[in-house]
Structures are given as structure tokens and as C-alpha cells.
C-alpha positions in Angstrom: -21.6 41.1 43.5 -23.0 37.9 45.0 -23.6 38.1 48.9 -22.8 35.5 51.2 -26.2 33.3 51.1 -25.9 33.7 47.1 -22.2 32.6 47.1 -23.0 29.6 49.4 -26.1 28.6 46.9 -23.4 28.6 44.5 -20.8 26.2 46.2 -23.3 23.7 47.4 -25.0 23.6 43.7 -21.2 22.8 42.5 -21.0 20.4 44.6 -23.8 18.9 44.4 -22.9 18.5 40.7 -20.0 16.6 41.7 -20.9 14.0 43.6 -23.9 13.8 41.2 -21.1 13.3 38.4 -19.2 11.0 39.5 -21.9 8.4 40.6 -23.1 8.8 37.0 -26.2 10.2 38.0 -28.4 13.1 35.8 -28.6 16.6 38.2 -30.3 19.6 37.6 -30.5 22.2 40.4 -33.6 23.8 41.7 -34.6 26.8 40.2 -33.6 29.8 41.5 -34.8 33.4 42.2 -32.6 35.4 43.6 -31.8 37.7 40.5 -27.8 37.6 40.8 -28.1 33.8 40.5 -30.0 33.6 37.5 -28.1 36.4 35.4 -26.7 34.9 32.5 -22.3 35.3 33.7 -19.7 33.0 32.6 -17.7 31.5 35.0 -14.9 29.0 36.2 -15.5 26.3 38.6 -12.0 25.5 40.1 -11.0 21.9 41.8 -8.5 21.5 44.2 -7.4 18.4 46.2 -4.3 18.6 49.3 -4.1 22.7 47.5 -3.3 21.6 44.1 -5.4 21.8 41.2 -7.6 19.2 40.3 -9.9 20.4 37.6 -10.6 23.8 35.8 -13.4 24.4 33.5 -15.7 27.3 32.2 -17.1 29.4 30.1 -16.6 33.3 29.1 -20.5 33.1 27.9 -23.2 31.5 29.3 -26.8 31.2 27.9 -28.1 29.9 31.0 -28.4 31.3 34.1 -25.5 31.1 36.4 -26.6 28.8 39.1 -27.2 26.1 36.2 -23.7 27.4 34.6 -21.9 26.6 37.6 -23.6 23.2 37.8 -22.5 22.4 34.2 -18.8 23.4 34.9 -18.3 21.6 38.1 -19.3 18.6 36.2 -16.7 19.5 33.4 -14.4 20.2 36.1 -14.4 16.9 37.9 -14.6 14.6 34.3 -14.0 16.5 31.1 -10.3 18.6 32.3 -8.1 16.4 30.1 -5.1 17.4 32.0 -7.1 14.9 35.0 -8.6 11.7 34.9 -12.0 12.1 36.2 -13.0 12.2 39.5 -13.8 8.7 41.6 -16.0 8.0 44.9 -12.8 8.2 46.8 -11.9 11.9 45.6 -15.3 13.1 47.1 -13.7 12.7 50.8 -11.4 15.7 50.1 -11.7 18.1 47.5 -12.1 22.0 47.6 -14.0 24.4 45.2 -13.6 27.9 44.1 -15.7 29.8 41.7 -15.0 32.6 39.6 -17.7 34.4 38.6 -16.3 36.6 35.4 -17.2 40.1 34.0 -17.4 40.2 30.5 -14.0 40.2 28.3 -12.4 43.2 27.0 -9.9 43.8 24.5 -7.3 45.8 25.4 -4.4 47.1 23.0 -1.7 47.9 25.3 -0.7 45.5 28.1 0.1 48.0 31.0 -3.7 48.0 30.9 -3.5 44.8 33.3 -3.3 45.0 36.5 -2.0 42.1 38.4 -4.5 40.3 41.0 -7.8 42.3 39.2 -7.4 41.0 35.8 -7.5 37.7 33.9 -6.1 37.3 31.1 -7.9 35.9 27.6 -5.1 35.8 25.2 -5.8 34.3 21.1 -3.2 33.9 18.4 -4.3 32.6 15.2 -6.3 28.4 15.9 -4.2 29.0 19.9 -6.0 30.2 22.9 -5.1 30.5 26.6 -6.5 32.3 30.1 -5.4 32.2 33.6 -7.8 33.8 35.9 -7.0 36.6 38.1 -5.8 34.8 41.4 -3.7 32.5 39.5 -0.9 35.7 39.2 -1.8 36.5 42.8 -1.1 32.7 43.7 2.5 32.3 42.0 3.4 36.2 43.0 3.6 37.0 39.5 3.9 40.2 37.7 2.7 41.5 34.3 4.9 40.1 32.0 5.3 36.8 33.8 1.4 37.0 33.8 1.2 37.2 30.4 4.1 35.2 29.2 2.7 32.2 31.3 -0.7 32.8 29.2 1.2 32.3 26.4 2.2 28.9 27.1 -0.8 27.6 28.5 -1.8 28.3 24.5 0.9 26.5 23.3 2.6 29.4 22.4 6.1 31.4 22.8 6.4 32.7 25.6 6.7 36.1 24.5 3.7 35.3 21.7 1.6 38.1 23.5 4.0 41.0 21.7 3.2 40.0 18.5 0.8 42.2 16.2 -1.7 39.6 15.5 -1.9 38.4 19.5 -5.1 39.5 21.2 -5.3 40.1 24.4 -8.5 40.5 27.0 -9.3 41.5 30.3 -11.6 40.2 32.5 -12.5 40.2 36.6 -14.0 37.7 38.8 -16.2 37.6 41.8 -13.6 34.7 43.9 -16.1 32.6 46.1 -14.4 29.7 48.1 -15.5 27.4 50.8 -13.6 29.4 53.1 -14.8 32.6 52.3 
């Protein structure tokens, strides 16, 4: 778990990254030393702009440590989310970040394994993938099977895809860290 002064590190790196990003300009954070910070953790660096997303991008995996991870993502987030056209100078007036800071997947055979607002889901059926983190559920007021329906068809697939025998479904947690927090 990331304390306060470590979760604040984390937000300013991101958005450092941002602004760095979109005035085309090369950023690499100071190194760090706090030992939760440079722990090699996937994680999701999350956009929002007047509360609706905005950008979305991370990693499961990381083989760097996480304060350079969550550089690298915010980037992604703000230019590389195809569902968004990158970010422009005027979009760094008002924009809000959240990062998810993930455990490590794990495969689970039997769905009433999730539990709603603790778990993300990881879902893969044959070349389609999907996740939705763990607020995301919390966010909409979903339950379970909404959860993992709406998985589905973020990968593109049926909506009840996750039943299948050959769908594979993960678990994961985050550590939430937002501006507000």
C-alpha cells in the first residue's frame, strides 16, 4: 500500500507526463527511493475531463519501476487511447487523474469468485481481450454478471462470452489513488 506522500509522488509524476506530452517534449522522472515506488506493479493511469473519461491506459506487467510505469501510461493515456484524440494545450486547464495501482492477475475458474468493487476483471477468448478495473462496477452500480457481461463487450464479444468453456477469466485489485484522495 502506497501512503499518502507516495501516492502524491505518483499523481504529480503523471502529470508531469502529461503536460510533458502534449507539448511534445522527452520526460523522464527523477529517480526514486522510496521502495513502494520503485517495485516493479502494473498499473492504470485513468483521464477524466468535466467526470467523463478521457483516456485509459496500462499495463498488467511492468519491467520498470512503478513511478517510471505511471509516467509511461499517463503519456499513453493522454495520446495513444484510440477511443480519444490526443490531448491539446487547452485540455491541460481541466483534467483529473486516477491511478490504479494492480495486484497481480489470477485465474479464477468459477465467477462467484468476484467480488464486486474489489475485483477487476481480465477476461480472454481466443485473439479478444477486455478488463474494467474495479471502481468501474462500483461507478455504474453494477453487479457480477453485469460486471462481467460488460467485460465481454469491451472485448468485442457476446455479452454472455464469459460462460463459454474456452473464456478465461482473472482477478485482480488495485490500490485507487485520486487527486482528491
Amino acid at each position: 500500500m502506497l501512503n499518502k506522500k507516495e501516492s502524491a509522488a505518483l499523481l504529480q509524476i503523471a502529470r508531469e507526463a502529461i503536460c510533458h506530452c502534449v507539448h511534445r517534449k522527452a520526460y523522464s522522472p527523477d529517480p526514486r527511493e522510496e521502495k513502494s515506488l520503485t517495485q516493479r506493479s502494473g498499473c492504470f493511469v485513468t483521464i477524466k475531463q468535466d467526470g467523463q473519461l478521457r483516456g485509459c491506459i496500462g499495463n498488467f506487467k511492468s519491467h520498470r519501476p512503478l513511478y517510471q510505469e505511471v509516467a509511461e501510461m499517463a503519456a499513453a493515456s493522454c495520446a495513444k487511447d484510440p477511443r480519444f484524440h490526443p490531448m491539446e494545450e487547452n485540455d491541460l486547464n481541466d483534467f483529473s487523474l486516477e491511478i490504479s495501482v494492480l495486484s497481480p492477475l489470477e485465474k479464477i475458474d468459477e465467477p462467484d469468485l468476484i467480488k464486486v468493487g474489489k475485483h477487476g476483471i481480465y477476461l480472454e477468448k481466443n485473439f479478444s481481450r477486455g478488463v474494467l478495473l474495479p471502481q468501474v462496477a462500483t461507478e455504474y452500480s453494477w453487479n457480477r454478471e453485469t460486471f462481467l457481461q460488460q467485460t465481454c463487450l469491451k472485448a468485442g464479444l457476446p455479452a454472455d462470452a464469459w460462460q463459454d468453456p474456452d473464456a478465461e477469466i482473472y482477478i485482480f485489485s488495485a490500490q485507487i489513488i485520486t487527486e482528491n484522495s
